[in-house]
FIKOLTOR-363406 format. One record per atom (N, C-alpha, C): residue in one letter; atom name; x, y, z. Coordinates in steps of 0.2 Angstrom, whole numbers, plus 5000, padded with zeros to 4 digits. Layout:
+------+------+------+------+------+
| resn | name |    X |    Y |    Z |
+------+------+------+------+------+
|    A |   CA |    X |    Y |    Z |
...
+------+------+------+------+------+
END
This chain:
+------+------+------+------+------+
| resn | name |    X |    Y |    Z |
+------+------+------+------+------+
|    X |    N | 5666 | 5352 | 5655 |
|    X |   CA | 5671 | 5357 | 5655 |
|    X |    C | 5670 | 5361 | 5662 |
|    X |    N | 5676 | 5364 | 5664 |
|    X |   CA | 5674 | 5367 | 5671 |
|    X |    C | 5672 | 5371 | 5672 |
|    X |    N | 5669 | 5375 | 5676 |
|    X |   CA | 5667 | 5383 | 5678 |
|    X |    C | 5669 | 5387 | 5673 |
|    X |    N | 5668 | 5392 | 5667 |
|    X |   CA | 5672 | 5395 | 5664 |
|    X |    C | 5671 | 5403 | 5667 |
|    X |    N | 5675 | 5405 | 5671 |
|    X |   CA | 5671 | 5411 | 5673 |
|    X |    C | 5678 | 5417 | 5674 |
|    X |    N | 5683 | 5415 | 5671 |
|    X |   CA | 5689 | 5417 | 5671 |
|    X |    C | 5689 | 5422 | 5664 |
|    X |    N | 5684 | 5424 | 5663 |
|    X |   CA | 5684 | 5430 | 5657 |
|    X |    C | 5683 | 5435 | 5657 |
|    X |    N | 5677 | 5436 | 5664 |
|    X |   CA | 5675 | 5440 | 5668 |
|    X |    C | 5677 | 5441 | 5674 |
|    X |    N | 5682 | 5435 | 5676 |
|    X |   CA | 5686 | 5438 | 5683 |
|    X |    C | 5691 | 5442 | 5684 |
|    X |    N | 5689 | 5446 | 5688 |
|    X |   CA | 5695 | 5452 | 5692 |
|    X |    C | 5701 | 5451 | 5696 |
|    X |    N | 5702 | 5443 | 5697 |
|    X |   CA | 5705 | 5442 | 5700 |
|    X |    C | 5712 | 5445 | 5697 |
|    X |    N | 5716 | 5445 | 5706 |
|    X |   CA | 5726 | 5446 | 5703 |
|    X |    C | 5728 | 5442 | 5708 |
|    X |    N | 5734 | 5440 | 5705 |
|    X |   CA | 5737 | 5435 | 5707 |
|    X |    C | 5743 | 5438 | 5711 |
|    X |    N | 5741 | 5431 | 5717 |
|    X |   CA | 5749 | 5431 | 5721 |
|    X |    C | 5757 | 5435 | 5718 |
|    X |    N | 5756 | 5431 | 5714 |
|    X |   CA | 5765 | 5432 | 5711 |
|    X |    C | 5764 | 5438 | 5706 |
|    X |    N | 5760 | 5441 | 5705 |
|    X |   CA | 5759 | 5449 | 5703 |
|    X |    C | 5759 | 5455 | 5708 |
|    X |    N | 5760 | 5453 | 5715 |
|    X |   CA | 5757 | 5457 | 5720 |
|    X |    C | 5765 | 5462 | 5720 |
|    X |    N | 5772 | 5463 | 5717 |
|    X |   CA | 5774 | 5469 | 5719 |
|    X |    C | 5774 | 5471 | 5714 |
|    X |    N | 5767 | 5475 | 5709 |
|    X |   CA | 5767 | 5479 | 5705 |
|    X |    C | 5757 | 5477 | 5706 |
|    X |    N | 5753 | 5476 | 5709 |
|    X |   CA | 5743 | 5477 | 5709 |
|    X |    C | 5746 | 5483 | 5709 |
|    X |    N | 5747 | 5485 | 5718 |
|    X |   CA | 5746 | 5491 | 5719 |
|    X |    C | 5746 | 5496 | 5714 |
|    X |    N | 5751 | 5499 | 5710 |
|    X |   CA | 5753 | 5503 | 5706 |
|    X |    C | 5750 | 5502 | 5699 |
|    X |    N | 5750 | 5495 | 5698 |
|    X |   CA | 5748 | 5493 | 5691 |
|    X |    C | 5752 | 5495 | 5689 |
|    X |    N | 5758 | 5496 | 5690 |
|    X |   CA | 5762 | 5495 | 5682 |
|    X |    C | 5765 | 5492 | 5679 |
|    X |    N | 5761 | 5486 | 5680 |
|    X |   CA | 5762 | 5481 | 5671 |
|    X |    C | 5756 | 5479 | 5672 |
|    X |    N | 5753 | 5475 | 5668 |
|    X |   CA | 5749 | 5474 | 5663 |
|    X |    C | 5750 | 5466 | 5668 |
|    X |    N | 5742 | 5466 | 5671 |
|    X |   CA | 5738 | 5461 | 5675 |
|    X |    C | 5737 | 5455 | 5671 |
|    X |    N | 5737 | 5450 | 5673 |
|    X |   CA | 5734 | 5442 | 5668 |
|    X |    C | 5729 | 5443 | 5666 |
|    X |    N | 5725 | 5443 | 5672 |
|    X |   CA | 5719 | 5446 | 5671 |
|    X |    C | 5716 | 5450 | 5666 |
|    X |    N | 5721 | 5457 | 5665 |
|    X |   CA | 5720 | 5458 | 5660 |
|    X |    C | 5722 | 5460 | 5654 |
|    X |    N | 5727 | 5455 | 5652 |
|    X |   CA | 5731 | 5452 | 5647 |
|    X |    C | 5725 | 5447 | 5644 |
|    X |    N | 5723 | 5443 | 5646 |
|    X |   CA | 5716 | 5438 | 5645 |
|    X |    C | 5713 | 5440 | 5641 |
|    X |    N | 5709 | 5445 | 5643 |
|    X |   CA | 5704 | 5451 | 5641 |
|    X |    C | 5707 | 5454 | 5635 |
|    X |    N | 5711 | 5456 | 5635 |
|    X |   CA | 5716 | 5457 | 5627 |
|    X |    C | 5717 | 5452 | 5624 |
|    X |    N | 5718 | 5448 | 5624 |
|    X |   CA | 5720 | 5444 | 5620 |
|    X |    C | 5712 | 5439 | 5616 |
|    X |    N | 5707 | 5440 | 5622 |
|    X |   CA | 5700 | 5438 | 5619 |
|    X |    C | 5697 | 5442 | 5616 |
|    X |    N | 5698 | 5449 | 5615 |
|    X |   CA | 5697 | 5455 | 5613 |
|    X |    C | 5700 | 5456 | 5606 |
|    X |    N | 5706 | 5451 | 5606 |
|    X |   CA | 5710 | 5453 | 5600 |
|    X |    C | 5714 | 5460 | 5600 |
|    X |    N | 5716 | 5465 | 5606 |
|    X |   CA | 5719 | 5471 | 5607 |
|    X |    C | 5728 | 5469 | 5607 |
|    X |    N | 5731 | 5474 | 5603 |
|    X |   CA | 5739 | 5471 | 5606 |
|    X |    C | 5741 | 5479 | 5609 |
|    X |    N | 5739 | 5477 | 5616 |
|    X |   CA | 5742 | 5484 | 5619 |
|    X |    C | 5750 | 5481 | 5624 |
|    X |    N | 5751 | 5490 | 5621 |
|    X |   CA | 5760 | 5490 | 5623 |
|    X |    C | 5761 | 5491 | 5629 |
|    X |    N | 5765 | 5491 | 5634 |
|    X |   CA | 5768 | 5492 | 5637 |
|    X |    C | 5769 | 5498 | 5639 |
|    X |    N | 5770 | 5504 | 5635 |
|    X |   CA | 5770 | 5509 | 5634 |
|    X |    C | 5763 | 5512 | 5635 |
|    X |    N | 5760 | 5511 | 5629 |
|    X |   CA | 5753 | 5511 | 5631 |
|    X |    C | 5750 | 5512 | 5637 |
|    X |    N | 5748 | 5507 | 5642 |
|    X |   CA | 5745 | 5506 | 5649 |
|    X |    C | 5750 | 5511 | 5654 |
|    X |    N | 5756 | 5513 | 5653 |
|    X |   CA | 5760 | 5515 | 5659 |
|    X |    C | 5758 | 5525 | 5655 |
|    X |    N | 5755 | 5526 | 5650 |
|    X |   CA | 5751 | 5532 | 5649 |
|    X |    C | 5744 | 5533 | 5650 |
|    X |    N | 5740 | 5529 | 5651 |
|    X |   CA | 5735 | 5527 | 5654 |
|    X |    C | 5735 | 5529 | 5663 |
|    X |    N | 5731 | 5534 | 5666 |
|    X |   CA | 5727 | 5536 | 5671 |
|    X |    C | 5728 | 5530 | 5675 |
|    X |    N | 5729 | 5530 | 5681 |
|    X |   CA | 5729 | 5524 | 5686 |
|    X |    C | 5722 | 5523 | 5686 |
|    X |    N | 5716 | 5528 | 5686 |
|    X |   CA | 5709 | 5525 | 5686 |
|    X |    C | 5705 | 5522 | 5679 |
|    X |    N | 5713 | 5525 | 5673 |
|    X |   CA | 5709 | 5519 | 5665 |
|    X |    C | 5711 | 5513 | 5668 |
|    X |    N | 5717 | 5513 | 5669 |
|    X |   CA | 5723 | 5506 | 5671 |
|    X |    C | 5716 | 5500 | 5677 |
|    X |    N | 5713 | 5505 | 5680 |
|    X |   CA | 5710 | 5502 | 5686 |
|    X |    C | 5702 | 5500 | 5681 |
|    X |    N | 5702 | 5504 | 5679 |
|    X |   CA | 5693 | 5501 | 5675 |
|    X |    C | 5695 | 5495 | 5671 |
|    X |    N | 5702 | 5496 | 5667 |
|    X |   CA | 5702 | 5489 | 5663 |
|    X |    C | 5702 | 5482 | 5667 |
|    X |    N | 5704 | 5483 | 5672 |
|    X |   CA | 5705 | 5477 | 5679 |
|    X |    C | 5695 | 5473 | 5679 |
|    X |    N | 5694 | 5480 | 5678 |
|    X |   CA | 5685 | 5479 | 5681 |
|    X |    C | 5680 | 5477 | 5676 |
|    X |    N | 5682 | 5480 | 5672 |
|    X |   CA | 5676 | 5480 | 5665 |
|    X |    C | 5676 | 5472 | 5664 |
|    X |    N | 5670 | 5468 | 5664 |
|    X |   CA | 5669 | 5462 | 5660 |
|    X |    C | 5674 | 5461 | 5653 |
|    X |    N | 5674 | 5455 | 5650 |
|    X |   CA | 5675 | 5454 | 5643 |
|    X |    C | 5677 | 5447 | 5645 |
|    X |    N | 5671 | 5445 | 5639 |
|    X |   CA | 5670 | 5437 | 5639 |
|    X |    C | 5663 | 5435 | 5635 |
|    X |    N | 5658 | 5437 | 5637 |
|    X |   CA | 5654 | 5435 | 5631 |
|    X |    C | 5654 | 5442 | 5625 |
|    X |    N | 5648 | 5440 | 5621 |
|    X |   CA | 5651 | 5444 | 5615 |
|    X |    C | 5651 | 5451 | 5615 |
|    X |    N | 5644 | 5453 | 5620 |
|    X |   CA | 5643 | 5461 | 5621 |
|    X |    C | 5648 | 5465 | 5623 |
|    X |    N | 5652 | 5461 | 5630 |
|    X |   CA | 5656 | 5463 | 5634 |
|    X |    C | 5663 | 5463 | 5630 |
|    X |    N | 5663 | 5458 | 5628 |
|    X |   CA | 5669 | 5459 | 5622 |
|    X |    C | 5670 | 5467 | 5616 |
|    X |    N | 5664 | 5466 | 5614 |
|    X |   CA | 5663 | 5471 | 5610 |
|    X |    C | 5664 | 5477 | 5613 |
|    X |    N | 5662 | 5480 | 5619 |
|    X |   CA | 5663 | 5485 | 5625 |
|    X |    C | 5669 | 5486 | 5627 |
|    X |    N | 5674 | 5479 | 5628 |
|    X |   CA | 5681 | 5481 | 5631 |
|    X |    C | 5685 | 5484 | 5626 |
|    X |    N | 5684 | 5480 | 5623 |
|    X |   CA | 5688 | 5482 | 5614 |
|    X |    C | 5686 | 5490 | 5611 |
|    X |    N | 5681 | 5491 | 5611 |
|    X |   CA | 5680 | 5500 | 5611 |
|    X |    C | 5684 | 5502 | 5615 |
|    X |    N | 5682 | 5501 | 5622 |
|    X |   CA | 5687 | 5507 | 5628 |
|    X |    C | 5693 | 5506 | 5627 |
|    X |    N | 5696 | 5499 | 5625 |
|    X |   CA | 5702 | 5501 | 5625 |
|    X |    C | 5704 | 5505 | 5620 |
|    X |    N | 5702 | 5501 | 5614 |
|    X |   CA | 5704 | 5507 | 5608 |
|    X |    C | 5703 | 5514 | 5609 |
|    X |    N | 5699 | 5516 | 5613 |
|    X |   CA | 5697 | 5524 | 5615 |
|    X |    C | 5702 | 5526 | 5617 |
|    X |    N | 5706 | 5523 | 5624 |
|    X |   CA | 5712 | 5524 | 5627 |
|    X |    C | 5720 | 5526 | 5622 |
|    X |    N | 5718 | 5518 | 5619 |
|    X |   CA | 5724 | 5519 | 5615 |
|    X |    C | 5724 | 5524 | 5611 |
|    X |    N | 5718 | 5528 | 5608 |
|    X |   CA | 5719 | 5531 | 5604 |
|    X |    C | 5719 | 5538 | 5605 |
|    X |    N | 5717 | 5540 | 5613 |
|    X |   CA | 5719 | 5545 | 5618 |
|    X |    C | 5725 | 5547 | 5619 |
|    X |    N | 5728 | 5541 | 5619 |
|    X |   CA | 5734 | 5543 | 5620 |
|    X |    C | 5742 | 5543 | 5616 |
|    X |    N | 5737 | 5539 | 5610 |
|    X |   CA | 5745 | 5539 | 5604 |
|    X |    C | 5741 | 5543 | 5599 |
|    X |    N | 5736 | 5543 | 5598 |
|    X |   CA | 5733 | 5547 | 5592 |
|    X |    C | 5732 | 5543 | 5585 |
|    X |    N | 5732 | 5536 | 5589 |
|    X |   CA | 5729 | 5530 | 5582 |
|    X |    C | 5727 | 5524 | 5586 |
|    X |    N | 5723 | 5518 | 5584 |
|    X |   CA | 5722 | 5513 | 5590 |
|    X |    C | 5726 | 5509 | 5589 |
|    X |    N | 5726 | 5503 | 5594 |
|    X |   CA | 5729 | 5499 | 5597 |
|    X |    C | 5730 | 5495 | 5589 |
|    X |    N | 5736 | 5492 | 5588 |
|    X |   CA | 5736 | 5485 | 5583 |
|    X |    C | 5732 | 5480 | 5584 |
|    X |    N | 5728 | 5478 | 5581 |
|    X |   CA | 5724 | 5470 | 5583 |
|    X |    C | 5728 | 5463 | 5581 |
|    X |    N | 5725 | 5459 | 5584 |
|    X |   CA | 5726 | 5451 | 5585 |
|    X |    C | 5721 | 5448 | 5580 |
|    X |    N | 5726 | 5443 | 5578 |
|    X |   CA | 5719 | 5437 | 5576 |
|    X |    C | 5717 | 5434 | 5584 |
|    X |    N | 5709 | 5434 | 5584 |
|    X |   CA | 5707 | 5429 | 5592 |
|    X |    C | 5706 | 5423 | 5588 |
|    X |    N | 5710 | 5418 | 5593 |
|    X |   CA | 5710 | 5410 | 5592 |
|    X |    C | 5704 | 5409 | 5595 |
|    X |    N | 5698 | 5407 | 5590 |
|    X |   CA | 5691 | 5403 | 5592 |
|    X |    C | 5691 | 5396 | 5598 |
|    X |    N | 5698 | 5394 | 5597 |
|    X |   CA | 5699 | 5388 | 5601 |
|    X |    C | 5706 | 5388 | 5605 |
|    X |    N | 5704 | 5392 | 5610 |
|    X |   CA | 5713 | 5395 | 5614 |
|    X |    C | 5715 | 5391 | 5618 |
|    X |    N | 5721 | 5388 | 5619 |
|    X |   CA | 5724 | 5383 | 5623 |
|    X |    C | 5722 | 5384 | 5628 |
|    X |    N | 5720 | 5391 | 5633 |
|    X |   CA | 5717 | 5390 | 5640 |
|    X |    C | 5712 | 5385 | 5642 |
|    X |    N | 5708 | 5387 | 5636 |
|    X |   CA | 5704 | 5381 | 5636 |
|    X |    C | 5702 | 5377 | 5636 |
|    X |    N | 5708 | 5372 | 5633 |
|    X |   CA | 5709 | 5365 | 5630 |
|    X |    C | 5710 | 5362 | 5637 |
|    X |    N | 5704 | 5359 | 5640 |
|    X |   CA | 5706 | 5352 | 5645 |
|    X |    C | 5710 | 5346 | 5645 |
|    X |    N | 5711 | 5347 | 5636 |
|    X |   CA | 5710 | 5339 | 5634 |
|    X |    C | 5719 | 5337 | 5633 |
|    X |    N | 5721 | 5345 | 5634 |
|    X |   CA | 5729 | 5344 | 5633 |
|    X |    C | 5734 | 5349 | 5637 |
|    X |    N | 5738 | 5347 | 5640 |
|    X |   CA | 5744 | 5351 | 5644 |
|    X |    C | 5748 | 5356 | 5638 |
|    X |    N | 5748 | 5361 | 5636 |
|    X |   CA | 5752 | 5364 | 5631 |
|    X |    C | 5761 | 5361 | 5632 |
|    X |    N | 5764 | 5360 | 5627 |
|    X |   CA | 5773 | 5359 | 5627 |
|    X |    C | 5774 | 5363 | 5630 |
|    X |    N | 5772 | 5369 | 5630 |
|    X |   CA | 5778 | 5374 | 5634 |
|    X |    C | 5777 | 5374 | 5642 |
|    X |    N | 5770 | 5374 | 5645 |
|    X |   CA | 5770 | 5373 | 5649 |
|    X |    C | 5772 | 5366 | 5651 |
|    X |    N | 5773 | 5361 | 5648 |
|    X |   CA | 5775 | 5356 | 5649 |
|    X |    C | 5783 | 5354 | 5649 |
|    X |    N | 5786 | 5358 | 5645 |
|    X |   CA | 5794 | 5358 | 5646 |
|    X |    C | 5797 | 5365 | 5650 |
|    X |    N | 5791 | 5370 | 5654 |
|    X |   CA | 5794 | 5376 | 5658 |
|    X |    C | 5795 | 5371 | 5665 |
|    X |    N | 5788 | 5363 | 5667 |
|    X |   CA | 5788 | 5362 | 5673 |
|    X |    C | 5793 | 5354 | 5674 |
|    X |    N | 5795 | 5353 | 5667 |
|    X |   CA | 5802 | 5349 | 5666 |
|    X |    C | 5806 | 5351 | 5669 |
|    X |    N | 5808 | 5359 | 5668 |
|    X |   CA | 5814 | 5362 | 5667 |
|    X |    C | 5815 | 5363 | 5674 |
|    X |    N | 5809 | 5363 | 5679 |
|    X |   CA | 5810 | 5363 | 5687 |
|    X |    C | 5809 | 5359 | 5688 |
|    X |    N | 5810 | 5354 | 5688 |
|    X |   CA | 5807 | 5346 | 5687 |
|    X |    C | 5801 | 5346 | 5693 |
|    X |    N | 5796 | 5349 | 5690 |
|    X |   CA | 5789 | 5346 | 5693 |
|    X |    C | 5786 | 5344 | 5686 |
|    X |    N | 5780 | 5340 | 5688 |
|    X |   CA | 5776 | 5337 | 5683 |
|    X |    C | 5769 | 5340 | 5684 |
|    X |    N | 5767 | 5340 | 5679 |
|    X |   CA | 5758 | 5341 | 5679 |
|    X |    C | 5752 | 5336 | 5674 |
|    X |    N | 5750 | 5334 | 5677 |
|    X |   CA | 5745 | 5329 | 5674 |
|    X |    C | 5740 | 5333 | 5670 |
|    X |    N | 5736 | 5328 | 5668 |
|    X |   CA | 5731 | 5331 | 5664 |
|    X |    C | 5725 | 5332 | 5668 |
|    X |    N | 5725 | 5330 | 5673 |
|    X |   CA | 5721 | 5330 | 5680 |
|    X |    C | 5721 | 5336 | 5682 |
|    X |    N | 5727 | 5340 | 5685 |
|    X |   CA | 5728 | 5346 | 5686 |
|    X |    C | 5726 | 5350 | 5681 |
|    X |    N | 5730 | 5348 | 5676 |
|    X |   CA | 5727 | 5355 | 5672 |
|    X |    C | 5723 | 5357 | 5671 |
|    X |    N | 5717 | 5351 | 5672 |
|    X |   CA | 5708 | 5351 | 5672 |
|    X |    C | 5708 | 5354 | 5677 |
|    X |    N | 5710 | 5353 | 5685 |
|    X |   CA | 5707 | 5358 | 5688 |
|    X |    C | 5709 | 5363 | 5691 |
|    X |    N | 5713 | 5366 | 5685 |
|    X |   CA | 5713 | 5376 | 5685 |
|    X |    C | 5709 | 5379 | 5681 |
|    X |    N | 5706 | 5385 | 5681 |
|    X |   CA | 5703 | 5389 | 5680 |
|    X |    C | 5706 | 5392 | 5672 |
|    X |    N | 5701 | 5394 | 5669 |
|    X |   CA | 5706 | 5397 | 5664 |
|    X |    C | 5712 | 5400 | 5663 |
|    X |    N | 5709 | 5407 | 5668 |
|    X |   CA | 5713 | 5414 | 5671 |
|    X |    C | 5722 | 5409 | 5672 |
|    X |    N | 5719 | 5405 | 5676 |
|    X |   CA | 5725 | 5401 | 5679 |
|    X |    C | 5730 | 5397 | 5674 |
|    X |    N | 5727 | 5393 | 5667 |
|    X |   CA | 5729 | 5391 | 5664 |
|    X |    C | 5734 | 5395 | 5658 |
|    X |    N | 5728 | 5402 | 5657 |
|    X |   CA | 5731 | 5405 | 5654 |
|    X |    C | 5738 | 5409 | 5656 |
|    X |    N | 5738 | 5410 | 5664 |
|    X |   CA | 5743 | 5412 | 5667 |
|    X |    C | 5750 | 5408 | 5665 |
|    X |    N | 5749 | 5400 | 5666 |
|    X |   CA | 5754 | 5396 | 5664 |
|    X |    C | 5759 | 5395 | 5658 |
|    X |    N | 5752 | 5399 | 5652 |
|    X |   CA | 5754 | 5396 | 5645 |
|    X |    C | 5758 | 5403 | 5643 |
|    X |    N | 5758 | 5407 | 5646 |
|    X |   CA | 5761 | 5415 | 5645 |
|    X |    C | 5766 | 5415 | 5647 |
|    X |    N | 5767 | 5413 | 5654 |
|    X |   CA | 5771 | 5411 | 5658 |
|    X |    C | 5778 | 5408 | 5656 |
|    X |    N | 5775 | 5404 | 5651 |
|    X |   CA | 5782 | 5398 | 5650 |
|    X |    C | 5782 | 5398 | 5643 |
|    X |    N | 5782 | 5404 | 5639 |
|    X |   CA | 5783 | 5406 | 5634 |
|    X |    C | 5791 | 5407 | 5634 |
|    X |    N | 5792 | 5405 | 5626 |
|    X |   CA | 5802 | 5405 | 5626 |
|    X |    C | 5804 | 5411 | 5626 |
|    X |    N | 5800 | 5417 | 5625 |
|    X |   CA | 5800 | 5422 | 5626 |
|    X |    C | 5800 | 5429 | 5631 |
|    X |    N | 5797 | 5424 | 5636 |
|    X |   CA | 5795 | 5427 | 5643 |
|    X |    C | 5801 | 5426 | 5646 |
|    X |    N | 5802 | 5432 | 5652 |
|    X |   CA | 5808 | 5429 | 5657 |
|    X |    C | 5805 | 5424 | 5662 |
|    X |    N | 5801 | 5422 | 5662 |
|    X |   CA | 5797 | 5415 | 5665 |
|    X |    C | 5799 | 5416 | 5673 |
|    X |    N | 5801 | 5421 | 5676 |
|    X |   CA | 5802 | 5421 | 5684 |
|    X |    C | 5795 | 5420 | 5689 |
|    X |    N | 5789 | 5422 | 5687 |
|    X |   CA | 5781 | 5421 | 5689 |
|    X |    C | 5780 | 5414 | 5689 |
|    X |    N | 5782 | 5409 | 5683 |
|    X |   CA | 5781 | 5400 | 5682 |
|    X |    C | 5780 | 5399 | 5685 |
|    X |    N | 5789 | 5398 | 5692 |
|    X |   CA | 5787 | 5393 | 5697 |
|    X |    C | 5784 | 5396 | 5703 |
|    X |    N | 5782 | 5404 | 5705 |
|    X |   CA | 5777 | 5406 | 5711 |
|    X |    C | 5770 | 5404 | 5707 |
|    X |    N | 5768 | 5404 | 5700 |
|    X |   CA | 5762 | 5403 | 5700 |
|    X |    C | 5758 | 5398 | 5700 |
|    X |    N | 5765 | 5391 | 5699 |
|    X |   CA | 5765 | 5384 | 5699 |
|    X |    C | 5761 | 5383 | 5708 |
|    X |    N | 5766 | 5387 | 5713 |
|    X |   CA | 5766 | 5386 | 5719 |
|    X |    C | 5758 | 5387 | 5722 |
|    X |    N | 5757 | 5395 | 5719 |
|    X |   CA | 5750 | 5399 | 5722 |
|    X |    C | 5745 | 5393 | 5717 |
|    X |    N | 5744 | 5390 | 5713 |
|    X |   CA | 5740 | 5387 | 5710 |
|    X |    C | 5740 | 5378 | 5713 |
|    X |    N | 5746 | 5377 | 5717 |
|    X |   CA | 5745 | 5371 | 5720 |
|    X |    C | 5746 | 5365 | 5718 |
|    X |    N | 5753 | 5367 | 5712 |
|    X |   CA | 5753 | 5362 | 5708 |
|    X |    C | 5761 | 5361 | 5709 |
|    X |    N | 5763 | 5364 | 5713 |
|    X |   CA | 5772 | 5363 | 5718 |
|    X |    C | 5774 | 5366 | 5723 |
|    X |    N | 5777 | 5363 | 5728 |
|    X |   CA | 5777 | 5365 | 5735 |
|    X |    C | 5784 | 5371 | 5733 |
|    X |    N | 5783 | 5375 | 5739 |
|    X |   CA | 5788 | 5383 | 5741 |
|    X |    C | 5792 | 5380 | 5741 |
|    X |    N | 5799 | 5384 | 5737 |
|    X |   CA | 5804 | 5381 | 5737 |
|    X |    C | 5810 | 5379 | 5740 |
|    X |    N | 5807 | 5386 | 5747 |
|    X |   CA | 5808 | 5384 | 5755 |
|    X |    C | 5807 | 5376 | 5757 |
|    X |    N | 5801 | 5373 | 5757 |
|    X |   CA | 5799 | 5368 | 5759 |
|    X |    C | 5800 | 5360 | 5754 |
|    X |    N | 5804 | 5362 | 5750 |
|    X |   CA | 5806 | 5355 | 5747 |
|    X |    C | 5809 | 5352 | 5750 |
|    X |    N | 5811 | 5346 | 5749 |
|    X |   CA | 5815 | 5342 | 5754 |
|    X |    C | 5821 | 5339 | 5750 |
|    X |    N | 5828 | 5342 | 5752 |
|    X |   CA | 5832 | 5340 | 5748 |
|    X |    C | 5836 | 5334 | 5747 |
|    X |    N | 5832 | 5330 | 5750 |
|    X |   CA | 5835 | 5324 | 5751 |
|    X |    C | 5832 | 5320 | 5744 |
+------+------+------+------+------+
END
């Protein structure tokens, strides 16, 4: 398995850069982090939250079990700060597609159809969770998928759209 180190990283991404600054939406980063934590925070929610709570969730670890344990309080703290009850919880999948080296999920696989690029199994082994994860939210039927194909690009798995060649 690769480097797992995307549970704990702080990383933000390219195709997220006209909203870091301000943070207001809700990071990969730290959608990850909720979603391993088991938190279902609103939209509403995080854009009530302090630019320096918004900013510590970016930072705070979660990924093994202590850190977990930690994010999941503070956020509840938060959310409970500010609506006066906590956050909804998630069932956490013990075995989350980001994961899964061993397979390209459908949706990722019919979002990079639908731009006709392709992705191997090869590639998808060599993204990082963070990055995987990216992809699998990304190209949900649900999402307006506009992030997909810049994240497709900053991850290196499709040339700018500028630089295809239309022949």
């Amino acid at each position: 398995m690769a480097q797992d180190r995307a549970l704990d990283d702080n990383d933000f991404f390219q195709f997220e850069s006209d909203f870091v600054e301000s943070l207001r939406c809700i990071p990969m980063q730290v959608r990850l982090k909720l979603d391993t934590c088991g938190v279902k925070l609103k939209l509403e929610h995080w854009h009530r939250f302090s630019a320096g709570d918004r900013e510590r969730l970016t930072q705070l670890p979660c990924g093994d079990r202590d850190s977990t344990v930690t994010y999941t309080a503070y956020v509840q703290a938060l959310v409970h700060r500010v609506q006066g009850a906590p956050a909804s919880t998630l069932v956490i999948d013990p075995h989350p597609p980001w994961h899964n080296e061993d397979e390209v999920p459908a949706s990722v696989l019919a979002q990079t159809a639908s731009l006709g690029v392709e992705i191997d199994l090869a590639q998808w082994r060599s993204l990082r969770p963070l990055q995987r994860f990216a992809l699998i939210k990304l190209s949900r039927a649900s999402h307006e998928n506009r992030n997909f194909y810049p994240a497709l690009v900053e991850f290196g798995l499709a040339q700018p759209a500028a630089s295809v060649d239309p022949a």
